[in-house]
The first five atom37 places (N, CA, C, CB, O) and aatype in JSON, in Angstrom:
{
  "aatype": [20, 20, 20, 20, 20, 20, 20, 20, 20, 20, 20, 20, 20, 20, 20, 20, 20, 20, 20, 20, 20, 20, 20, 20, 20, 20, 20, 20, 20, 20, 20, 20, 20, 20, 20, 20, 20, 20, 20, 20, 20, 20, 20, 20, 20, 20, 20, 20, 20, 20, 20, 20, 20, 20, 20, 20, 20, 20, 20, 20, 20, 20, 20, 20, 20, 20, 20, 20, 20, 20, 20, 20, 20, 20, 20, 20, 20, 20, 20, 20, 20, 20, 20, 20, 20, 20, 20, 20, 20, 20, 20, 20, 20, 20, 20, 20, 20, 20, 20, 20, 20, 20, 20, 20, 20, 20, 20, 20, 20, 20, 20, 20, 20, 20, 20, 20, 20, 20, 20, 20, 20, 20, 20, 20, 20, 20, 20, 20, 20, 20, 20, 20, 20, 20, 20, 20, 20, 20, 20],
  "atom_mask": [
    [1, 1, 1, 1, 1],
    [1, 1, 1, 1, 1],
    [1, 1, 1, 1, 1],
    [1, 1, 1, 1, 1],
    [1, 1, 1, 1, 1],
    [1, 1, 1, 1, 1],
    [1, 1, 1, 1, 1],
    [1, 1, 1, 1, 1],
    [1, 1, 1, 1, 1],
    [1, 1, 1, 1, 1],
    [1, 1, 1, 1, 1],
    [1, 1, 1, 1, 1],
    [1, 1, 1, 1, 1],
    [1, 1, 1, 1, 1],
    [1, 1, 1, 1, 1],
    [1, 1, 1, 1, 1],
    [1, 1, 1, 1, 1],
    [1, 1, 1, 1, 1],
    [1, 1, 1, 1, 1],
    [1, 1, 1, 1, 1],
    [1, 1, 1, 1, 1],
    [1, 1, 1, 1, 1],
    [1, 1, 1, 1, 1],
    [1, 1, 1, 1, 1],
    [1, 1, 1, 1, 1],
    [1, 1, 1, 1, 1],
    [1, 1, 1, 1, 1],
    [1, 1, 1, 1, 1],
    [1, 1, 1, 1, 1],
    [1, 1, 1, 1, 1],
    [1, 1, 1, 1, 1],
    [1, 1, 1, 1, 1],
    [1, 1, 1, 1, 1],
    [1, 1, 1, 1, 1],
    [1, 1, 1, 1, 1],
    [1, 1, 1, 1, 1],
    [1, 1, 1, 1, 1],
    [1, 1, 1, 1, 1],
    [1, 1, 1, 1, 1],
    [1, 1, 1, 1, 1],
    [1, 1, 1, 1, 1],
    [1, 1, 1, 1, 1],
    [1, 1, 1, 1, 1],
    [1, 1, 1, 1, 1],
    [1, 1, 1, 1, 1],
    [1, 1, 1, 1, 1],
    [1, 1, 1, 1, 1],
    [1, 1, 1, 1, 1],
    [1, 1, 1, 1, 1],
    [1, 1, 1, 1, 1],
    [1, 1, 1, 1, 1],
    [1, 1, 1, 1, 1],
    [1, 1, 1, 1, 1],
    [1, 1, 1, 1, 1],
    [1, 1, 1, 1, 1],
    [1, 1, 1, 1, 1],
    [1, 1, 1, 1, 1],
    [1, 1, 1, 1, 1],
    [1, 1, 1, 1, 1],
    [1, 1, 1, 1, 1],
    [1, 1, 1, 1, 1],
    [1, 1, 1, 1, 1],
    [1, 1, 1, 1, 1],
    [1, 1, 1, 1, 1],
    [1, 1, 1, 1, 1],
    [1, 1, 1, 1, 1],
    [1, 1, 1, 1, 1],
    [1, 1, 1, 1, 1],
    [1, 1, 1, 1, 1],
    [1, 1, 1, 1, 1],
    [1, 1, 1, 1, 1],
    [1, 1, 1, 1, 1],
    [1, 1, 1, 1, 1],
    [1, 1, 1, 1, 1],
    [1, 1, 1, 1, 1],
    [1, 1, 1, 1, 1],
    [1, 1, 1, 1, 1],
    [1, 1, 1, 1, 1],
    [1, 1, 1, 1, 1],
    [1, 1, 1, 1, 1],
    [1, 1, 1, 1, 1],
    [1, 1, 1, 1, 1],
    [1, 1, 1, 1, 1],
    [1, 1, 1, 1, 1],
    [1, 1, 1, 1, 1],
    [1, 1, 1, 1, 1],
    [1, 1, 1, 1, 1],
    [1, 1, 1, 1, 1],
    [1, 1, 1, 1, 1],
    [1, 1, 1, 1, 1],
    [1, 1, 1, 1, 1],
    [1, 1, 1, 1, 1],
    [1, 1, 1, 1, 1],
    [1, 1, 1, 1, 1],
    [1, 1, 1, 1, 1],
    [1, 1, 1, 1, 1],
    [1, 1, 1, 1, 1],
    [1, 1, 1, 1, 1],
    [1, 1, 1, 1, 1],
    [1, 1, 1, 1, 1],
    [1, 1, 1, 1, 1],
    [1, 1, 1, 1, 1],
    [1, 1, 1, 1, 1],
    [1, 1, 1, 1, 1],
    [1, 1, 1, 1, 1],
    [1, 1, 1, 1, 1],
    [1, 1, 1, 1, 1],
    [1, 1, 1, 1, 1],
    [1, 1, 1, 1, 1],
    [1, 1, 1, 1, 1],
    [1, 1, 1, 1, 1],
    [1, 1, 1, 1, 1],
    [1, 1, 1, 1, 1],
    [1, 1, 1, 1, 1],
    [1, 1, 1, 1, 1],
    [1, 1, 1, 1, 1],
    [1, 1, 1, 1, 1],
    [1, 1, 1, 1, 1],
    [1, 1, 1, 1, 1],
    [1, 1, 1, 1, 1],
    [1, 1, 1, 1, 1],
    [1, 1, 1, 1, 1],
    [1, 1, 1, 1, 1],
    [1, 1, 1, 1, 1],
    [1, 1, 1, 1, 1],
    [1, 1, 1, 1, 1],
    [1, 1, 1, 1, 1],
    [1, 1, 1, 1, 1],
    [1, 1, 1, 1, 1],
    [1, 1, 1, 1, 1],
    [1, 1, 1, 1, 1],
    [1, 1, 1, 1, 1],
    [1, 1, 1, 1, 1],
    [1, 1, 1, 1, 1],
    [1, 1, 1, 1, 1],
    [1, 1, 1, 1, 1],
    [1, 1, 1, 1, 1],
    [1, 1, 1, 1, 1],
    [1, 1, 1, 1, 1]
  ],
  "atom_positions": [
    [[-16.91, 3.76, -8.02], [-16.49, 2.38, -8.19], [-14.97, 2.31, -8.1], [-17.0, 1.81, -9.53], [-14.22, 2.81, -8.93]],
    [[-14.63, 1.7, -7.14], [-12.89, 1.65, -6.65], [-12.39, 0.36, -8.1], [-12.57, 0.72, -4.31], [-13.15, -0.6, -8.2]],
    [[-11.42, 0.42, -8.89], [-10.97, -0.36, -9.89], [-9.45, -0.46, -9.0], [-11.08, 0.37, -11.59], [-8.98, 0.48, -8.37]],
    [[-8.91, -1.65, -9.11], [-7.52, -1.75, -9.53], [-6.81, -2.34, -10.21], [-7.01, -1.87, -8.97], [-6.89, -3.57, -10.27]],
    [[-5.91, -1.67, -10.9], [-4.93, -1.99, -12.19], [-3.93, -2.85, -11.79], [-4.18, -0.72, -12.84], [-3.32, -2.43, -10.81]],
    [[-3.6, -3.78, -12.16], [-2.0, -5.13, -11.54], [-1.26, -4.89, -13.01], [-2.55, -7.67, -11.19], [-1.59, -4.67, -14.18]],
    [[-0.17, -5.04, -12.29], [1.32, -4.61, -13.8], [2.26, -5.99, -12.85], [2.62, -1.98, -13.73], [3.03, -5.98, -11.89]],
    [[1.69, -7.04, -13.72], [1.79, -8.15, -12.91], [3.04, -8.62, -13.21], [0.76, -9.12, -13.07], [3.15, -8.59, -14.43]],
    [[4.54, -9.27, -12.42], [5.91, -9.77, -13.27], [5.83, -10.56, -12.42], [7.37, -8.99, -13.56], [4.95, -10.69, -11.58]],
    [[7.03, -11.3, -12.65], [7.59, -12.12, -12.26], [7.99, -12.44, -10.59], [8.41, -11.96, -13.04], [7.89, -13.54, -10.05]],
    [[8.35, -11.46, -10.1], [8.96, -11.25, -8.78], [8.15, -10.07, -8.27], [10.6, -10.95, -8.82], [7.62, -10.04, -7.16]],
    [[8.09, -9.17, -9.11], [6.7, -7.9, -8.52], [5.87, -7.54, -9.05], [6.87, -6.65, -8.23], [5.91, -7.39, -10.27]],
    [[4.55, -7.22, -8.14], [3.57, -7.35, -9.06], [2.81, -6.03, -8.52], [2.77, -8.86, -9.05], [2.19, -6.13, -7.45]],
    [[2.84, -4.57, -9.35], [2.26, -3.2, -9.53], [1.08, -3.3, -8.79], [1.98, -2.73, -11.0], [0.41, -4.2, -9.3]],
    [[0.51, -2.81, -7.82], [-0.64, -2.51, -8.07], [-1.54, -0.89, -7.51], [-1.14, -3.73, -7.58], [-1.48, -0.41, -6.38]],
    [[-2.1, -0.47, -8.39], [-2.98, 1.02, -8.01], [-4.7, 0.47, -7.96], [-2.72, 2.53, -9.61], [-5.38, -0.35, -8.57]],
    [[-4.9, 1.55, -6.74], [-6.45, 1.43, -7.13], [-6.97, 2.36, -6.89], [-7.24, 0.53, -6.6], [-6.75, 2.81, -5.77]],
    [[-7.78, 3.05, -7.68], [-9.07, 4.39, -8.19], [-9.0, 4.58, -6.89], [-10.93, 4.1, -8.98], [-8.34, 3.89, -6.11]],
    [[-9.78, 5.7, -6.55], [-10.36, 6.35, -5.69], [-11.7, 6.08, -5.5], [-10.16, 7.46, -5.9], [-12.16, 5.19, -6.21]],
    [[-12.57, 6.72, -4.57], [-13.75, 5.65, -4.92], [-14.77, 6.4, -6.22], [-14.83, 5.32, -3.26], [-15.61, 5.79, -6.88]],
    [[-14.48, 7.65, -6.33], [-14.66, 8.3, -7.96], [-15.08, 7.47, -9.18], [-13.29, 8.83, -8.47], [-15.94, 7.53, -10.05]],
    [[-13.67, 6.39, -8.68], [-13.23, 6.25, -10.36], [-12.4, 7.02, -10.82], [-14.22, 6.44, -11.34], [-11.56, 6.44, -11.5]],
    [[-12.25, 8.33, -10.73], [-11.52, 9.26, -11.62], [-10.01, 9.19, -11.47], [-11.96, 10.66, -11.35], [-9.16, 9.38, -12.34]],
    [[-9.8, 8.78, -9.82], [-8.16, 9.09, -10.32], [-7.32, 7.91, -9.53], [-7.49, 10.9, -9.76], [-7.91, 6.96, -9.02]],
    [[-6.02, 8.06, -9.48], [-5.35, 6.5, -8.56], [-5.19, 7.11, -7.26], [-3.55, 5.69, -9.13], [-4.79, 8.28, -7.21]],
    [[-5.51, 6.33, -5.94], [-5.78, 6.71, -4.73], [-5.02, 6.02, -3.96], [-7.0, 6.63, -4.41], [-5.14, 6.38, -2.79]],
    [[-3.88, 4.71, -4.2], [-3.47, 3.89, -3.82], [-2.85, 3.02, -4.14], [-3.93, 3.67, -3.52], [-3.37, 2.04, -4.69]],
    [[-1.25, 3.12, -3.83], [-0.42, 1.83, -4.63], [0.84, 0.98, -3.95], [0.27, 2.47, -6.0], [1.63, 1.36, -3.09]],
    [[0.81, 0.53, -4.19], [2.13, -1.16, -3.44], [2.1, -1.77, -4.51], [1.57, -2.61, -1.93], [1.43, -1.81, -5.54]],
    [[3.22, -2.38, -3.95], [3.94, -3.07, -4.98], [4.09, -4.91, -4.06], [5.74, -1.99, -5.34], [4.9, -5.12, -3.15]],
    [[3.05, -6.04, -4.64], [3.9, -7.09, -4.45], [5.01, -8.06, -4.07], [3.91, -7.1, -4.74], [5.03, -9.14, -4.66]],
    [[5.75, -7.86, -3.34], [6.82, -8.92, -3.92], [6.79, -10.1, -3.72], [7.96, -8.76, -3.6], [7.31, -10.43, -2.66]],
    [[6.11, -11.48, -4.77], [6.2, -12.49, -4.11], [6.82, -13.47, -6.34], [4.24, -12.89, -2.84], [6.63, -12.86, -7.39]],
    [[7.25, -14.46, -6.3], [6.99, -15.11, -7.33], [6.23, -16.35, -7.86], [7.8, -15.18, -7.52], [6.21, -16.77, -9.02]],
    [[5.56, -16.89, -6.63], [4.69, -17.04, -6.95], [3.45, -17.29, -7.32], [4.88, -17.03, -6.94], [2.77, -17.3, -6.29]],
    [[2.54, -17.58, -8.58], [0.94, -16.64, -8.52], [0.18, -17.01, -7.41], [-0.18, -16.92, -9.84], [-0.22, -16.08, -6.71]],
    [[-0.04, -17.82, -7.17], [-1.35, -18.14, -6.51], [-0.54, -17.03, -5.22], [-1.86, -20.22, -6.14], [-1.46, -16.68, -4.47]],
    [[0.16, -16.7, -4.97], [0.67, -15.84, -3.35], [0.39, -14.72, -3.91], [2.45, -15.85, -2.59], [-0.36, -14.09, -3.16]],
    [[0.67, -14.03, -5.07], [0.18, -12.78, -6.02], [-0.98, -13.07, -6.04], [0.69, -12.55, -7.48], [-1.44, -11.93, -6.08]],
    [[-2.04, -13.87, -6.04], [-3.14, -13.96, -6.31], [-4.06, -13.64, -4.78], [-3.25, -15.32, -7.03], [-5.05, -12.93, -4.59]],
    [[-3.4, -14.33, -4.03], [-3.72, -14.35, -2.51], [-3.58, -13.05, -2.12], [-2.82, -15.26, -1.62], [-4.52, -12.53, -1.51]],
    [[-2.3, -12.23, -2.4], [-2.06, -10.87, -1.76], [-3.3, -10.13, -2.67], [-0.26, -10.15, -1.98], [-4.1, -9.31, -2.22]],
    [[-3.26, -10.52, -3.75], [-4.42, -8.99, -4.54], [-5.75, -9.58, -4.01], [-4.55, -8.78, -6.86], [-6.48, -8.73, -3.49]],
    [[-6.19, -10.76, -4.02], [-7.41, -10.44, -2.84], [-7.66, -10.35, -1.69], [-8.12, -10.95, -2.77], [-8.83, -10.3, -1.29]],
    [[-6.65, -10.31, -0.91], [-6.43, -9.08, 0.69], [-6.38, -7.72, 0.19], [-4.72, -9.24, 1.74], [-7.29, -6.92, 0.45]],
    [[-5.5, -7.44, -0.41], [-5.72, -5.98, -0.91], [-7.33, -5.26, -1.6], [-4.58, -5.91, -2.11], [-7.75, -4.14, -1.3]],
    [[-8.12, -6.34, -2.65], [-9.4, -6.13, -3.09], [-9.98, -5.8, -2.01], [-10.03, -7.13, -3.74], [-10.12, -4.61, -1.71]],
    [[-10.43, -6.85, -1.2], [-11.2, -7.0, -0.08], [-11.04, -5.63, 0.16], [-10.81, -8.04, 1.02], [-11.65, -4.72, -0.4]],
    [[-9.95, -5.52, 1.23], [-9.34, -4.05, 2.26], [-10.42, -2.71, 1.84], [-7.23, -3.45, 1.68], [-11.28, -2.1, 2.47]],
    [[-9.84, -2.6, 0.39], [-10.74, -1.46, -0.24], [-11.82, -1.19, -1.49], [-9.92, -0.71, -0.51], [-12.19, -0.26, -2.2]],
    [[-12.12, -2.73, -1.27], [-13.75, -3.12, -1.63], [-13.75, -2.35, -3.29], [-15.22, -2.19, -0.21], [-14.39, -1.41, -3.76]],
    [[-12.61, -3.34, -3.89], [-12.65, -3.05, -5.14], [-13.7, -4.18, -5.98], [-11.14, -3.02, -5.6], [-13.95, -5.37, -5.84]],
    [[-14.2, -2.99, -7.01], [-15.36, -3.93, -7.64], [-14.96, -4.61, -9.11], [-16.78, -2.95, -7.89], [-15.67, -5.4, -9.73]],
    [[-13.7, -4.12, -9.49], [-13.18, -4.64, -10.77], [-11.57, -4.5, -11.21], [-13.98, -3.95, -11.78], [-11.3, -3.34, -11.5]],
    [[-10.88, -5.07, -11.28], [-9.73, -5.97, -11.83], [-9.62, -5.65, -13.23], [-9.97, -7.56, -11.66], [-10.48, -5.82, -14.09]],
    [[-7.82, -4.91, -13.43], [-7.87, -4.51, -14.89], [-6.28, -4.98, -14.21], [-8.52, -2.69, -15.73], [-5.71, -4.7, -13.16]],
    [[-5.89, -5.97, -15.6], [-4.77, -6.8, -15.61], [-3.75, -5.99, -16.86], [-5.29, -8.53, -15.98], [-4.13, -5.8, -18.01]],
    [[-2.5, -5.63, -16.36], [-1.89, -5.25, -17.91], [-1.76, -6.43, -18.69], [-0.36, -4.56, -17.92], [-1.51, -7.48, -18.09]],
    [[-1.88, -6.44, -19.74], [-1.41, -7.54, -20.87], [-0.46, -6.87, -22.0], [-2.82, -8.22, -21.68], [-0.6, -6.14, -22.99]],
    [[0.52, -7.5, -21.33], [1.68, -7.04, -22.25], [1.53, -7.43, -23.66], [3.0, -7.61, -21.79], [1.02, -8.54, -23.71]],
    [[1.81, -6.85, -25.02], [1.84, -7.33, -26.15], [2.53, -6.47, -26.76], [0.75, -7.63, -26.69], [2.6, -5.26, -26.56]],
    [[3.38, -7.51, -27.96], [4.57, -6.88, -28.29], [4.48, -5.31, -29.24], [5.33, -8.04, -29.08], [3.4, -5.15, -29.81]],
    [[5.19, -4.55, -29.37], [5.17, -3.48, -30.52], [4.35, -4.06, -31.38], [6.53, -3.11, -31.23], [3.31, -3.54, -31.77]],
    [[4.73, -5.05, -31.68], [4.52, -5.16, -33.48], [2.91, -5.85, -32.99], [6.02, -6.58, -34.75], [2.45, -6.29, -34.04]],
    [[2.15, -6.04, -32.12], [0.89, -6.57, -31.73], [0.59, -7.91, -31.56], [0.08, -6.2, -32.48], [-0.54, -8.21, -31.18]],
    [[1.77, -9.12, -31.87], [1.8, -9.87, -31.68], [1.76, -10.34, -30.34], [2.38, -10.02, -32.26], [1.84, -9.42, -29.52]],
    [[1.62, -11.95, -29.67], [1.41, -11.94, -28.02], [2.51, -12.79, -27.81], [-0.13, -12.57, -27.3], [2.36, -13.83, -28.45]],
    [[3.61, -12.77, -27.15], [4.69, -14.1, -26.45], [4.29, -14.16, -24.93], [6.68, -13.7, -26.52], [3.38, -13.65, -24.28]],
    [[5.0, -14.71, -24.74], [5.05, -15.48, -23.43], [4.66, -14.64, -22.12], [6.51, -16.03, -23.25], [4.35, -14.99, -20.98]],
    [[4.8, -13.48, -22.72], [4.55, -12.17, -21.33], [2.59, -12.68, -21.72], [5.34, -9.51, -21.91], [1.81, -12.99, -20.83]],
    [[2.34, -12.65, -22.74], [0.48, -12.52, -22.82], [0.15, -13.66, -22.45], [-0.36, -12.25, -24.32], [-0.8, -13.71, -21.67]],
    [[0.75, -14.86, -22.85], [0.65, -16.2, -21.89], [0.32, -15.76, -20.61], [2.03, -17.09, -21.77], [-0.86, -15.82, -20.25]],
    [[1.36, -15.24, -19.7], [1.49, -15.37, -18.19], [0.34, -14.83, -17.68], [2.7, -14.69, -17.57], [-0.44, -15.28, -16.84]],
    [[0.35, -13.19, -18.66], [-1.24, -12.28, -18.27], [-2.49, -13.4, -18.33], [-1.7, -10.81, -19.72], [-3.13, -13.72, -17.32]],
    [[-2.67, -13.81, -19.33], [-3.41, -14.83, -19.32], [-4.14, -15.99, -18.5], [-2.95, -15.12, -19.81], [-5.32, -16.24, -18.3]],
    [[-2.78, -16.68, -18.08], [-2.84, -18.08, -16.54], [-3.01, -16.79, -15.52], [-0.79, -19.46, -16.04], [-3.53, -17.15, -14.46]],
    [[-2.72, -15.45, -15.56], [-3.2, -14.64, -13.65], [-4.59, -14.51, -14.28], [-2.28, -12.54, -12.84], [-5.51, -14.72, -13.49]],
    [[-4.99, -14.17, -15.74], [-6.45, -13.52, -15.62], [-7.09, -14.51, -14.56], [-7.39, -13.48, -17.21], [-7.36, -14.33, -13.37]],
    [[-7.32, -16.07, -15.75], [-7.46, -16.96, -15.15], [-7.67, -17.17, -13.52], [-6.65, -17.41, -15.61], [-8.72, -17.14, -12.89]],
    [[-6.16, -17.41, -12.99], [-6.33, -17.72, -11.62], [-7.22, -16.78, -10.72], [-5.03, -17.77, -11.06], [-8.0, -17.26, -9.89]],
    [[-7.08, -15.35, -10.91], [-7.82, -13.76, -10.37], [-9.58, -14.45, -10.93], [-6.99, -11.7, -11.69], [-10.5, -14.05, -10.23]],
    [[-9.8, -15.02, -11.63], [-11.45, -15.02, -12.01], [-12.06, -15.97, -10.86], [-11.84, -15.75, -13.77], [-13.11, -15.82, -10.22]],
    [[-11.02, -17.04, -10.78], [-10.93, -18.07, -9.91], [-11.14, -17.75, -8.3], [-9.64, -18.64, -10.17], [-12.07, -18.03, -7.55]],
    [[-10.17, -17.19, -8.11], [-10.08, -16.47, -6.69], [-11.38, -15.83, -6.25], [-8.99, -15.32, -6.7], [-12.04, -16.26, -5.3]],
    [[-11.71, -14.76, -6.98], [-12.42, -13.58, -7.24], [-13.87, -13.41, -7.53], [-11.87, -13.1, -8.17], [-14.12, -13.87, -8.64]],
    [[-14.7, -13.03, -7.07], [-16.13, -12.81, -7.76], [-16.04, -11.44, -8.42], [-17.45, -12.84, -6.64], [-17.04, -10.73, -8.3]],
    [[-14.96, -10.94, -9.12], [-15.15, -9.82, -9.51], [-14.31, -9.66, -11.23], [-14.61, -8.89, -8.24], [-13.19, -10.12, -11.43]],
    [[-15.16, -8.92, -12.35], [-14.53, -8.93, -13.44], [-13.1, -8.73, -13.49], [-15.08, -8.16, -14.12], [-12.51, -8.31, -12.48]],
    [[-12.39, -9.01, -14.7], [-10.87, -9.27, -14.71], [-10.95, -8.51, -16.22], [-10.19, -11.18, -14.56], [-11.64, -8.95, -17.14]],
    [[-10.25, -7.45, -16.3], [-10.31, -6.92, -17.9], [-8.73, -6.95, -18.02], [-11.15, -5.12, -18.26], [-7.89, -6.55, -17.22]],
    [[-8.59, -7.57, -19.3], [-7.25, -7.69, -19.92], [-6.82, -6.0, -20.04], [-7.34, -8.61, -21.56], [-7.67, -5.28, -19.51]],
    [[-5.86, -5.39, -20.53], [-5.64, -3.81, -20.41], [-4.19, -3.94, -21.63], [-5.19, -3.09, -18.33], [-3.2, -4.6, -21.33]],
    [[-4.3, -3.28, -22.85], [-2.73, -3.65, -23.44], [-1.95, -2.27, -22.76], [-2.59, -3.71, -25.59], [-2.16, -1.06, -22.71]],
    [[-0.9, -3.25, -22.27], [0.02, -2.52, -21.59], [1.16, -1.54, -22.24], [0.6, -3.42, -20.89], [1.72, -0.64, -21.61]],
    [[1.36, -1.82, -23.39], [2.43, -1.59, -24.44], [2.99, -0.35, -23.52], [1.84, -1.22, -26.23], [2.28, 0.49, -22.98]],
    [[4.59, -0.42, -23.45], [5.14, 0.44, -23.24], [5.28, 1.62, -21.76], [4.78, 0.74, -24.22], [5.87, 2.69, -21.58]],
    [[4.28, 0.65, -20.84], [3.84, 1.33, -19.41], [5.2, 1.4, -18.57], [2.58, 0.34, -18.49], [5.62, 2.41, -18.0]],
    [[5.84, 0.07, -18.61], [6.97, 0.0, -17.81], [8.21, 1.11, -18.06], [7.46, -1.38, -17.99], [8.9, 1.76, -17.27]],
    [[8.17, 1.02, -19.77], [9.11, 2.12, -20.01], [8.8, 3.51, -19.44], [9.26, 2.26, -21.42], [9.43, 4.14, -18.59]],
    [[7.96, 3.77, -19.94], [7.18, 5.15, -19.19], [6.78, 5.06, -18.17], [6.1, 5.68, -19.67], [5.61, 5.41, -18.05]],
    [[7.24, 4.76, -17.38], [7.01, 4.86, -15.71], [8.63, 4.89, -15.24], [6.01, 3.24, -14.92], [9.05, 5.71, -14.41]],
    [[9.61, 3.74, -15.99], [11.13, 4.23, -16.04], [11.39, 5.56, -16.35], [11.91, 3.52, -17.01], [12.32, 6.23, -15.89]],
    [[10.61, 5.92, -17.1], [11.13, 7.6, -17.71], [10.3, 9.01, -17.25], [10.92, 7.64, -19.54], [10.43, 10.23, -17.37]],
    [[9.34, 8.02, -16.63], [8.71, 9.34, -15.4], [9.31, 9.57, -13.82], [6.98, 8.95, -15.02], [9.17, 10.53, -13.06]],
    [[9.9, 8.51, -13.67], [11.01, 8.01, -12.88], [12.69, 8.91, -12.44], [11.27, 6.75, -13.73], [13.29, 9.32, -11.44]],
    [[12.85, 8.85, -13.92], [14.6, 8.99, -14.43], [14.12, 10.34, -14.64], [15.47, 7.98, -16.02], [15.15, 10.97, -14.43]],
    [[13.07, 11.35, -14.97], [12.73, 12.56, -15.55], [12.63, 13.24, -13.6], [10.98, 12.45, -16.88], [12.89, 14.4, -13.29]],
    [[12.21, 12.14, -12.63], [11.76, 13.15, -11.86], [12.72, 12.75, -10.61], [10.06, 13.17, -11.64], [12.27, 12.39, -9.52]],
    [[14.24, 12.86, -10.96], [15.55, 12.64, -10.37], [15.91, 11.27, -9.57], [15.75, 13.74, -9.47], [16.93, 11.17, -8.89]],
    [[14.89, 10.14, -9.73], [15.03, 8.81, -9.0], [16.37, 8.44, -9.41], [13.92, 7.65, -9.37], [16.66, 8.85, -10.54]],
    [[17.07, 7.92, -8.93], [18.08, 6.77, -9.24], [17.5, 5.78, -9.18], [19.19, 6.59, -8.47], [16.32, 5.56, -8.89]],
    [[18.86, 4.65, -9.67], [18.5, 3.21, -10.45], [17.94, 2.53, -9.31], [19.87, 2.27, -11.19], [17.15, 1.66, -9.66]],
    [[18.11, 2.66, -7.97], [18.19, 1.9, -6.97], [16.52, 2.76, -6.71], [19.76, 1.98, -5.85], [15.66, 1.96, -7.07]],
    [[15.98, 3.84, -6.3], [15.24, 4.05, -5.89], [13.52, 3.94, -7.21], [15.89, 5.21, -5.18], [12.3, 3.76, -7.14]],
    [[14.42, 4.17, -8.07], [13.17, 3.62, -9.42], [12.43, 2.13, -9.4], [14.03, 3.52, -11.04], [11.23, 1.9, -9.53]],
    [[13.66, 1.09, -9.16], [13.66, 0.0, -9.24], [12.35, -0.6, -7.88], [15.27, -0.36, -9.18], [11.4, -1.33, -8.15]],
    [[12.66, -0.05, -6.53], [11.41, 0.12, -5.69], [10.1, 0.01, -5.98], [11.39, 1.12, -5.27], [9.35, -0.87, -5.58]],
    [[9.73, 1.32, -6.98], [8.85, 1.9, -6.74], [7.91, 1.65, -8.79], [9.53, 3.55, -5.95], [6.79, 2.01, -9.15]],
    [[8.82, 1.04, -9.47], [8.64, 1.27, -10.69], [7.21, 0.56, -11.41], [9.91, 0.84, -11.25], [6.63, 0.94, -12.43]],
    [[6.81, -0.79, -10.38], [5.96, -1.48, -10.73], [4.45, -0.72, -10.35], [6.29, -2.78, -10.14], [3.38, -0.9, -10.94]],
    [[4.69, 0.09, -9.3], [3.96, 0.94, -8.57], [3.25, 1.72, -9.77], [4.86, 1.82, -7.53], [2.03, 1.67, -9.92]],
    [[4.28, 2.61, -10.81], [3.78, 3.66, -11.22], [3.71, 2.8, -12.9], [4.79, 5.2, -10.83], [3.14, 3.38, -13.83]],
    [[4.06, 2.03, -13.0], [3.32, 1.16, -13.98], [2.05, 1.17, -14.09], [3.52, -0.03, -13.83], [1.32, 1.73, -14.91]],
    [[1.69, 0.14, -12.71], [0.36, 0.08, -12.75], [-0.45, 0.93, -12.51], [0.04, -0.61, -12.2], [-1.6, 0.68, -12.86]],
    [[-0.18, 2.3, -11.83], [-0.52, 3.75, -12.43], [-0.91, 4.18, -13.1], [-0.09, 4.32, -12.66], [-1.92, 4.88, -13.02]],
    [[-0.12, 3.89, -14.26], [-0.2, 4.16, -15.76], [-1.49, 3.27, -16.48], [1.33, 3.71, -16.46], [-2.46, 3.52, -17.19]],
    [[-1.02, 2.38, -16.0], [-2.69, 1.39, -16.94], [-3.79, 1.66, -15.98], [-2.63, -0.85, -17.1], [-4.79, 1.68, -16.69]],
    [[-4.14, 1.88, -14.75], [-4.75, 2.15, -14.15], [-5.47, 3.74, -14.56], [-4.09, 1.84, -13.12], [-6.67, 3.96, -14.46]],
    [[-4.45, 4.77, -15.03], [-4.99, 5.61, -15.71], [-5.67, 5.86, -17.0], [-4.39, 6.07, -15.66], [-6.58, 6.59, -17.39]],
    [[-4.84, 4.96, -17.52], [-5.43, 4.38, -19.36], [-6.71, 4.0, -19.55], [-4.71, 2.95, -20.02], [-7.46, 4.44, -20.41]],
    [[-7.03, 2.91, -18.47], [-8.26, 2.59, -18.27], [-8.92, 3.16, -17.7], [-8.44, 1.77, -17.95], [-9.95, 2.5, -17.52]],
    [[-8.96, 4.13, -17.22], [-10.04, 5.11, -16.44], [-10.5, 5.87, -17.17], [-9.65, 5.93, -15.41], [-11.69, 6.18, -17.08]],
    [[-9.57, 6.42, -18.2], [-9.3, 7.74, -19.41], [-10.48, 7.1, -20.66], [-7.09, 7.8, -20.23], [-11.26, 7.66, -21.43]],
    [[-10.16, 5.81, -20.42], [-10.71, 5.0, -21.61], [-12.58, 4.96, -21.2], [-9.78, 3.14, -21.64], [-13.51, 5.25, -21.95]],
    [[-12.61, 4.46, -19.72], [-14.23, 4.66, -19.41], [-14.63, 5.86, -19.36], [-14.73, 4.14, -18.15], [-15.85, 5.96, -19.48]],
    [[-13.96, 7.03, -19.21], [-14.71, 8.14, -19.2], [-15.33, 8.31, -20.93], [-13.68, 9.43, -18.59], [-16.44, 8.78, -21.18]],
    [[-14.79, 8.03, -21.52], [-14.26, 8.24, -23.09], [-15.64, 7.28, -23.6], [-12.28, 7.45, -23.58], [-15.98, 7.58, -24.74]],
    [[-16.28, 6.46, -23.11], [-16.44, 5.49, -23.92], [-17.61, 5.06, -22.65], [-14.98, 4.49, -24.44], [-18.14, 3.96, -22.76]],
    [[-17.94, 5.79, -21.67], [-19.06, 5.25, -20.43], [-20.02, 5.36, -21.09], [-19.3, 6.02, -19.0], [-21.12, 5.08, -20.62]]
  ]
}
C-alpha cells in the first residue's frame, strides 16, 4: 500500500511516498505553490501518478500540546484533500519534524542555501516514517 506523508506550509509543501511495501519512503518533492487548492491540485497529480491509497497530513501542535494556527491550517488542507480525494486523510502530530530534518540536514554538511531546498522534502520523510513505524507497531 503506497501512503504519502505532506509537511504542508505556507509556500512549500513536503511531500514522500512509501514504496509500494509500505515499509519505507520511495519518493519525494517538494511543492512550491501558496496557494491550497494549487497544493491540493498538485498532491492529487502526484496521488494519482503513483496510485497512492492514503494521505497522512503533518499536524503541527505545539510542545506544550496545545493547537494554534499551524493546526488550524492542517485542518482547512485535511478538509480540502477529503474533498478533492476519495482517499483517507490521517492527521500525523508533527512535533518537531522540521527541526529534525534541519539537523539531519546541518549534521550531513548541507548549507543554509542547499537545506532550505530540500528541507520540506525530508520533513515529510520524517512523518512519513513515524507513521509507517507506527502501523507496523500497531497493524
Amino acid at each position: 500500500m503506497r501512503i504519502m506523508a505532506i509537511d504542508y506550509g505556507d509556500a512549500h509543501t513536503g511531500i514522500a511516498i512509501s514504496d509500494p511495501t509500505g515499509l519505507l519512503t520511495g519518493f519525494t518533492t517538494v511543492i512550491t505553490a501558496y496557494r491550497p487548492e494549487v497544493v491540493v491540485s498538485e498532491i492529487a497529480k502526484i496521488a494519482q501518478e503513483h496510485g497512492v491509497e492514503e494521505l497522512v497530513l503533518g499536524h503541527p501542535i505545539n510542545m506544550d500540546g496545545t493547537r494554534g494556527p499551524r493546526s488550524e491550517k492542517a485542518h482547512a488542507m485535511k478538509a480540502l484533500l477529503e474533498e478533492a480525494l476519495p482517499l483517507p486523510v490521517v492527521l500525523w502530530d508533527e512535533r518537531r519534524t522540521t527541526i529534525d530534518a534541519h539537523n539531519i540536514l546541518l549534521n550531513g554538511g548541507k548549507n543554509a542555501k542547499q537545506r532550505k531546498k530540500i528541507v520540506d522534502a525530508v520533513a515529510a520523510s520524517l512523518i512519513l516514517e513515524g507513521y509507517l513505524t507506527f502501523k507496523r507497531s500497531h497493524g
